[in-house]
C-alpha positions as CSV (number, residue, x, y, z in Angstrom):
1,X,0.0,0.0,0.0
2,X,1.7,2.7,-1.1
3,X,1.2,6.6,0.3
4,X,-1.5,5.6,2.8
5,X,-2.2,8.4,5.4
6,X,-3.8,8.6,8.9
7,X,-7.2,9.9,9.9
8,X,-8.6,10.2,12.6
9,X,-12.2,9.5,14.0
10,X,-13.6,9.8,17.8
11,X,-16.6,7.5,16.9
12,X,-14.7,5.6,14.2
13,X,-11.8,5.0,16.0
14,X,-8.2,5.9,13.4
15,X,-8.1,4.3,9.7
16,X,-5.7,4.4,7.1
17,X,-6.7,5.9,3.6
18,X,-5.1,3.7,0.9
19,X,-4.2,3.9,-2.6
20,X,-6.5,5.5,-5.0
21,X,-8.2,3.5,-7.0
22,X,-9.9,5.3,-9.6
23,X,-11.8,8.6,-10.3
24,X,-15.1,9.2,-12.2
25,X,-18.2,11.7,-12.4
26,X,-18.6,11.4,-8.4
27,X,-15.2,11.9,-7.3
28,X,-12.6,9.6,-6.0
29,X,-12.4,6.3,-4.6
30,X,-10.1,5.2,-2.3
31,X,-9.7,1.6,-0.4
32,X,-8.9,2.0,3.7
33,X,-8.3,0.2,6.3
34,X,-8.7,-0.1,10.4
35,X,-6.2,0.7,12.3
36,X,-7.6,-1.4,15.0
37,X,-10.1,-4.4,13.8
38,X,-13.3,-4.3,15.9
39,X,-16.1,-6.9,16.4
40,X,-18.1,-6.8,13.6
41,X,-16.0,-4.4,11.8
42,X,-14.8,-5.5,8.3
43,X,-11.2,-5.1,7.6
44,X,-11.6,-3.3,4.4
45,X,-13.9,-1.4,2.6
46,X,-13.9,1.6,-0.2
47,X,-15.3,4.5,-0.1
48,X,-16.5,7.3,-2.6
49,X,-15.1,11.0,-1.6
50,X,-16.9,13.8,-3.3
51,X,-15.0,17.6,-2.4
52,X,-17.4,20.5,-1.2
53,X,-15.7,22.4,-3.7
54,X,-17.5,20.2,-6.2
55,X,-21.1,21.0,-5.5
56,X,-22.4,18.5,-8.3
57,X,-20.5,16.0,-7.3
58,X,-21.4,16.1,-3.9
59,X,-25.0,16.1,-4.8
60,X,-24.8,13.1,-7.1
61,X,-23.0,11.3,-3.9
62,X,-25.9,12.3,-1.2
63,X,-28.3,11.3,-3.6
64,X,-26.7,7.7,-4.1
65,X,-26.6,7.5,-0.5
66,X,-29.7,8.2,0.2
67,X,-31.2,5.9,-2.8
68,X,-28.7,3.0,-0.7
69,X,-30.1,3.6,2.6
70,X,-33.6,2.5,1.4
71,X,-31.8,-1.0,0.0
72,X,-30.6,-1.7,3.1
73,X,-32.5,-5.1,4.1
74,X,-31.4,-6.4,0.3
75,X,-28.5,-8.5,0.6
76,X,-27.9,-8.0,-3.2
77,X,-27.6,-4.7,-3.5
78,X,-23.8,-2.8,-2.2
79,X,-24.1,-2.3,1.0
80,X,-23.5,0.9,2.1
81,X,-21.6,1.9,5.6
82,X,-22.9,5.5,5.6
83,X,-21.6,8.9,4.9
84,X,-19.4,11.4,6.4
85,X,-18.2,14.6,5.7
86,X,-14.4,14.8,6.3
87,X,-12.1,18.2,7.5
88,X,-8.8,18.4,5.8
89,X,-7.2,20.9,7.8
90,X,-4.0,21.1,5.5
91,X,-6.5,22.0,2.7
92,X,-9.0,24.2,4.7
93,X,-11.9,22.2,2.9
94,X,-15.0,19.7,3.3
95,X,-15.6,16.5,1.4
96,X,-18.5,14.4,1.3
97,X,-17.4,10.8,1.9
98,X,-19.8,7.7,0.9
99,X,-18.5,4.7,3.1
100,X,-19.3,1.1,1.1
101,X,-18.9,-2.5,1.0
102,X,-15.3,-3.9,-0.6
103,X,-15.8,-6.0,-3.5
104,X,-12.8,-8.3,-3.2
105,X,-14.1,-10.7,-6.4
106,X,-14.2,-7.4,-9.0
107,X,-16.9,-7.0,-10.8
108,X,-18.9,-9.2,-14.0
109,X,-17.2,-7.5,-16.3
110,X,-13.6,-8.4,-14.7
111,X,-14.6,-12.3,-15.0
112,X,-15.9,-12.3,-18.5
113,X,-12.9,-10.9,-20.0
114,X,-10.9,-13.6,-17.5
115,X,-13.0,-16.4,-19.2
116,X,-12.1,-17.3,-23.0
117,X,-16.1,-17.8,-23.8
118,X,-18.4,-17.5,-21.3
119,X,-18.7,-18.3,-17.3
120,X,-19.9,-21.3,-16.1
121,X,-23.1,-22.9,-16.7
122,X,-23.5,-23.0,-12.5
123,X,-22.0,-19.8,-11.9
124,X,-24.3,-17.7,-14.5
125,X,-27.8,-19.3,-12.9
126,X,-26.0,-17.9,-9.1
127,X,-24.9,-14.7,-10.5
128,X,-28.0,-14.2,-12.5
129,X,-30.6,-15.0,-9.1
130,X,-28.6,-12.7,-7.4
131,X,-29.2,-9.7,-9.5
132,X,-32.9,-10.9,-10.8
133,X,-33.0,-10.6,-6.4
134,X,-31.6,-7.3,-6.3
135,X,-33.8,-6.0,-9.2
136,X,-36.7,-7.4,-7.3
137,X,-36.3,-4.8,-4.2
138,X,-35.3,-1.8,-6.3
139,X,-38.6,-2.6,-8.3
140,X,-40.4,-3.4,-5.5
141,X,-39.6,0.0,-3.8
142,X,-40.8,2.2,-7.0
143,X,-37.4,2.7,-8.9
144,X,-35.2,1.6,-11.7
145,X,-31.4,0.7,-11.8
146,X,-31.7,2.4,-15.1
147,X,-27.2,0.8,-16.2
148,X,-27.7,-2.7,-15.1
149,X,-24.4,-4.3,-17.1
150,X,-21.2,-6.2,-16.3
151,X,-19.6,-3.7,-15.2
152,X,-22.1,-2.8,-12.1
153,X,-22.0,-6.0,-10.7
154,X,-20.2,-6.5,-8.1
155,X,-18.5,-10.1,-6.8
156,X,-18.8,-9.4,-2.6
157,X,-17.0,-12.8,-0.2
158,X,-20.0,-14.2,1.2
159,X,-18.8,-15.6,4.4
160,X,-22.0,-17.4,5.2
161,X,-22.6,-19.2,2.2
162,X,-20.9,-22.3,0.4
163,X,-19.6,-19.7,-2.7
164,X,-17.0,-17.5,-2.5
165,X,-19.0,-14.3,-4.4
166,X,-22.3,-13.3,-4.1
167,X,-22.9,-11.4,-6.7
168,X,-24.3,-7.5,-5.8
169,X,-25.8,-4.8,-7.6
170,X,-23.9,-1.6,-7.6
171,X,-23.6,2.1,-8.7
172,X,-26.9,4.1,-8.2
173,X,-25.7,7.1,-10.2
174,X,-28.5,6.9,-12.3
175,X,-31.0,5.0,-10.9
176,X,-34.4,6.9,-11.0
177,X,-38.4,6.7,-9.8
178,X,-40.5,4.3,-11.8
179,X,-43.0,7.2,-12.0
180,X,-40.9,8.7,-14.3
181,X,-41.3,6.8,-17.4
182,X,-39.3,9.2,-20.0
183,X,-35.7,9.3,-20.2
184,X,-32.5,8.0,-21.7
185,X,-29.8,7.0,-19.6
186,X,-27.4,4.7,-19.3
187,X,-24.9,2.5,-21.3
188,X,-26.1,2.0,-25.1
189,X,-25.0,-1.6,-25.6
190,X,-28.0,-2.9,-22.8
191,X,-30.6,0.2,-23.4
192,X,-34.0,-1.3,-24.5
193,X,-35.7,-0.3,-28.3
194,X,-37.9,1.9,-26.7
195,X,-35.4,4.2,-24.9
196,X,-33.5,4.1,-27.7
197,X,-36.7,5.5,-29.9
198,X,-38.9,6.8,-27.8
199,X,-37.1,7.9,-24.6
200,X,-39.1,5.4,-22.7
201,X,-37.6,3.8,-19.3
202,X,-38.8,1.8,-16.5
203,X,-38.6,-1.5,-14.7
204,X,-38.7,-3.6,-18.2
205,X,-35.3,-1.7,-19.6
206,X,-34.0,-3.0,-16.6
207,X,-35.7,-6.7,-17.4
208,X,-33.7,-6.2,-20.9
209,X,-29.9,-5.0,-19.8
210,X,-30.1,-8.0,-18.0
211,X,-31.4,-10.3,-20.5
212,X,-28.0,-8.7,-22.3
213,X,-26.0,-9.3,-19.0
214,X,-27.0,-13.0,-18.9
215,X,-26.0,-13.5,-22.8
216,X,-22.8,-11.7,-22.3
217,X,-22.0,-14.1,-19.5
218,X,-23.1,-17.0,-21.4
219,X,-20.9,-16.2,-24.5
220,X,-18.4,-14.0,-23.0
221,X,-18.7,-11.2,-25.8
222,X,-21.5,-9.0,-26.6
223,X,-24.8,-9.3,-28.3
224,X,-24.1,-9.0,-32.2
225,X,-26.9,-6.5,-33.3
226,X,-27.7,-4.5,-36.8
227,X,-27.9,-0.9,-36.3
228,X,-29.3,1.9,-38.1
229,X,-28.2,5.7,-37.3
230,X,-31.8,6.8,-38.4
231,X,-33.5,4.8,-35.2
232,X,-30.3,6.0,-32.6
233,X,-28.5,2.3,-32.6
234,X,-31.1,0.2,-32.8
235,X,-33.2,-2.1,-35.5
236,X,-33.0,-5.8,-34.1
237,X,-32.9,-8.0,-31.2
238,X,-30.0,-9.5,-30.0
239,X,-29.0,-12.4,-31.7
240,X,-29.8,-15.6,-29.6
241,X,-26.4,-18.1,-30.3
242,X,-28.3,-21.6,-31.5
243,X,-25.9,-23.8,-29.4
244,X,-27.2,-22.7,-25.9
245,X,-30.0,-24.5,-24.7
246,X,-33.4,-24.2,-24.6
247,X,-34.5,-23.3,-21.3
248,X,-31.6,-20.5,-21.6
249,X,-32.9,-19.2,-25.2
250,X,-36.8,-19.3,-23.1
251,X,-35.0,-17.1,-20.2
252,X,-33.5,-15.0,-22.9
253,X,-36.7,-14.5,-24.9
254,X,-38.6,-13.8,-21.7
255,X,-36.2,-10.4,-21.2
256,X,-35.3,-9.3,-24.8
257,X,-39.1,-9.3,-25.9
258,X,-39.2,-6.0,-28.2
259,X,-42.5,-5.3,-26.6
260,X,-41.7,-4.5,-22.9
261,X,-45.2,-4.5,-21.3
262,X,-45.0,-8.9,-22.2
263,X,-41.1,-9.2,-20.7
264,X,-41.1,-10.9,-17.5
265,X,-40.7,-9.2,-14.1
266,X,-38.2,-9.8,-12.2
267,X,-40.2,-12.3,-10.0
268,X,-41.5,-14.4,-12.7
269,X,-38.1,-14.9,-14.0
270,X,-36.6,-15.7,-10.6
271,X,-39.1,-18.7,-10.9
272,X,-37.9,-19.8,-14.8
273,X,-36.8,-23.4,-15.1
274,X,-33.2,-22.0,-16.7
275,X,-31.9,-20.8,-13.0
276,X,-33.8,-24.3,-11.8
277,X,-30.5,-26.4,-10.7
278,X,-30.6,-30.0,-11.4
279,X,-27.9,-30.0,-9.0
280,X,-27.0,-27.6,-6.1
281,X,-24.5,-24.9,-6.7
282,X,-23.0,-26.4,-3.0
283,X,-23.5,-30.5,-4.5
284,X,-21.0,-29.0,-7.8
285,X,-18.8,-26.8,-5.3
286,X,-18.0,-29.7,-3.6
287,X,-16.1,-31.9,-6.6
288,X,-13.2,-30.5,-6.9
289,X,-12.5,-32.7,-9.5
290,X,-14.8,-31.2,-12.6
291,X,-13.4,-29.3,-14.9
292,X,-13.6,-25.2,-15.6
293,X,-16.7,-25.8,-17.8
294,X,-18.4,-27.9,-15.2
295,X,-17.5,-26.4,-12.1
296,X,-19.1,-24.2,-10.4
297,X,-16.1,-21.8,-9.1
298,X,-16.1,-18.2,-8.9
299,X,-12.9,-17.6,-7.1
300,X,-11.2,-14.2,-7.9
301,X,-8.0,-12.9,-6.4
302,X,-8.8,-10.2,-4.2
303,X,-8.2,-6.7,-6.1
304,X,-10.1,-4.2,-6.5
305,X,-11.9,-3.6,-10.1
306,X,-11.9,-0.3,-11.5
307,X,-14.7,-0.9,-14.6
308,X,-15.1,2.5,-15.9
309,X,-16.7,3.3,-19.8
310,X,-13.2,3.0,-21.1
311,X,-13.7,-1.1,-20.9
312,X,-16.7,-1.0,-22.2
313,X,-15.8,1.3,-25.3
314,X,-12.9,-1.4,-25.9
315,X,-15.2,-4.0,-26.4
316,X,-17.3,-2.6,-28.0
317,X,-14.7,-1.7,-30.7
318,X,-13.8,-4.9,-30.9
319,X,-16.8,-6.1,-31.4
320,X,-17.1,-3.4,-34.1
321,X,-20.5,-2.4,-33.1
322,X,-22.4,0.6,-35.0
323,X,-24.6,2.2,-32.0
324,X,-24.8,5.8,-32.0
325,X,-22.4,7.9,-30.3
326,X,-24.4,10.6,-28.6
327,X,-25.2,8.1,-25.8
328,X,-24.2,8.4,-22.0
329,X,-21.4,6.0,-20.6
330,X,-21.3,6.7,-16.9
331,X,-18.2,5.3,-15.1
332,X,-19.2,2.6,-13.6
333,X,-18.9,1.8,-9.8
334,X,-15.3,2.2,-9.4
335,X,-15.6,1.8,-5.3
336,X,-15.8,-2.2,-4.9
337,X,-16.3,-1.1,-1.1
338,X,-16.3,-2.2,2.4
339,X,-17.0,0.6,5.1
340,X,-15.9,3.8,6.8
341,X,-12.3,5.4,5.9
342,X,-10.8,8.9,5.4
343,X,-7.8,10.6,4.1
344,X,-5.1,12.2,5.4
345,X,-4.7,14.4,8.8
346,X,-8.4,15.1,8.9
347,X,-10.8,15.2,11.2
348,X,-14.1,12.8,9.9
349,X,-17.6,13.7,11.7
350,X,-20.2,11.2,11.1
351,X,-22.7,13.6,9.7
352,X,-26.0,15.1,10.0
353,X,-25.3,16.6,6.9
354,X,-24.2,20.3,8.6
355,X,-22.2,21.5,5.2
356,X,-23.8,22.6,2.4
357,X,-27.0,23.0,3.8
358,X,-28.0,19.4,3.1
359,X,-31.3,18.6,5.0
């Protein structure tokens, strides 16, 4: 850990700001650590610093934490640790810091491009109830994710379970009120036809990115698709690969449907005979002796991911896809998190949200 620095807490007790791991719309994000491990406590976490200087950015951070705090009881969503705003003396200035869970296993994105086509069979079914589990709360409590993709999943240790990685949904940056159907936000490569033509978003474009999420993880590239700079990207579904089977081409035609009002909900699909084991993710976990195609192993090194638009935009090169330019490509989640830190000699106060006027 190179360059980390001491802060200090009365109610959090010291921490250590580590390296930086990557900067986006929001801010910063840094990983940190405890100085003293307490019951409970975890032993890292990362955490999203916005400066007061920044008024925007701060803004777009109190709103994510607030749209977190109301996920709380979903164990597939990021978990968030709070929010502080920090005193750096040697700077004379505020920040607004958004504490969150560490995602040790990277994100989605980070294990397709590890695997030369496709995850496993086992793995995609757990990754997949995960998220279709997380969708089901932020539907449930009137919103949309509105940039479901690889690259917002997050792979969190699950020390309770028999896998490694639960899989988590992350970065709220754009995440919006159902009751606002109209808009047009997000990553191009997983928006649904009618964003793309008629500016038209709620719960099913988030049924569709992941119906594009699951066939990404399935193939390990992404969806092959015709496009047509008259209709803003879009002309055709994605292109469903013959050799997969059919209870997976079902799943896939229950969340690509072109007419959004007859995709599935995130409940219905939850019950869909493709993420219906014939045998227990713990029953394969436990042979060690299958191989990668069989086995149901989603062990990552521990790092920490930094998925922004840039990995995205290589792909899609590479894929030499035709959607339209003028789209958004938010950087995704870059804070793979884990709970309350600071940076150097300043002086955190758990907040009541005393600068800036926040309420």
């Amino acid at each position: 850990m190179m360059g980390l620095k001491r802060k200090r807490s009365s109610e959090l007790g010291e921490w250590v700001l580590g390296d930086l791991i990557g900067k986006g719309g929001f801010g910063s994000v840094y990983k940190a650590y405890p100085l003293k491990l307490e019951k409970g406590s975890p032993a890292i976490m990362a955490v999203k610093v916005a400066e007061v200087s920044d008024p925007q950015k701060v803004d777009a951070l109190l709103t994510e934490a607030k749209l977190l705090s109301q996920f709380q009881d979903c164990p597939f969503v990021i978990n968030s640790f709070g929010e502080q705003w920090t005193y750096k003396s040697h700077h004379n200035s505020f920040s607004f810091n958004l504490l969150l869970e560490f995602a040790a296993g990277g994100t989605i994105r980070d294990r397709i491009q590890k695997s030369a086509s496709g995850l496993s069979e086992c793995e995609i079914k757990e990754f997949t109830r995960s998220v279709l589990s997380g969708l089901q709360c932020i539907h449930d409590k009137g919103y949309v994710h509105c940039d479901i993709k690889p690259d917002n999943i997050l792979l969190v240790h699950d020390m309770t379970s028999h896998v490694d990685f639960v899989a988590k949904i992350g970065d709220f940056g754009l995440t919006k009120s159902a009751q606002n159907e109209y808009s047009r936000q997000g990553t191009a490569w997983y928006l649904p036809p009618e964003t793309v033509i008629s500016n038209i978003q709620g719960k099913p474009s988030d049924i569709w990115a992941l119906g594009c999420l699951v066939l990404e993880m399935l193939t390990g590239t992404l969806w092959p698709c015709k496009t047509s700079e008259d209709l803003g990207g879009w002309v055709s579904n994605p292109i469903i690969p013959s050799h997969l089977s059919e209870e997976a081409k079902d799943f896939l035609a229950k969340c690509l449907h072109i007419d959004a009002s007859k995709r599935f909900t995130a409940e219905r699909l939850l019950t869909h005979s493709f993420l219906m084991s014939k045998q227990s993710v713990e029953q394969v976990a436990k042979v060690p002796a299958l191989s990668q195609s069989q086995h149901c192993d989603n062990r990552l090194p521990s790092f920490i991911p930094l998925g922004d638009s840039s990995s995205q935009e290589a792909q899609k090169n590479k894929e030499g896809s035709g959607l339209y330019d003028n789209t958004i490509f938010p950087l995704a989640l870059m804070s793979r998190p884990a709970r309350p830190v600071v940076a150097d000699t300043w002086c955190i106060k758990p907040t009541t949200f005393v600068v800036m006027g926040a309420a």
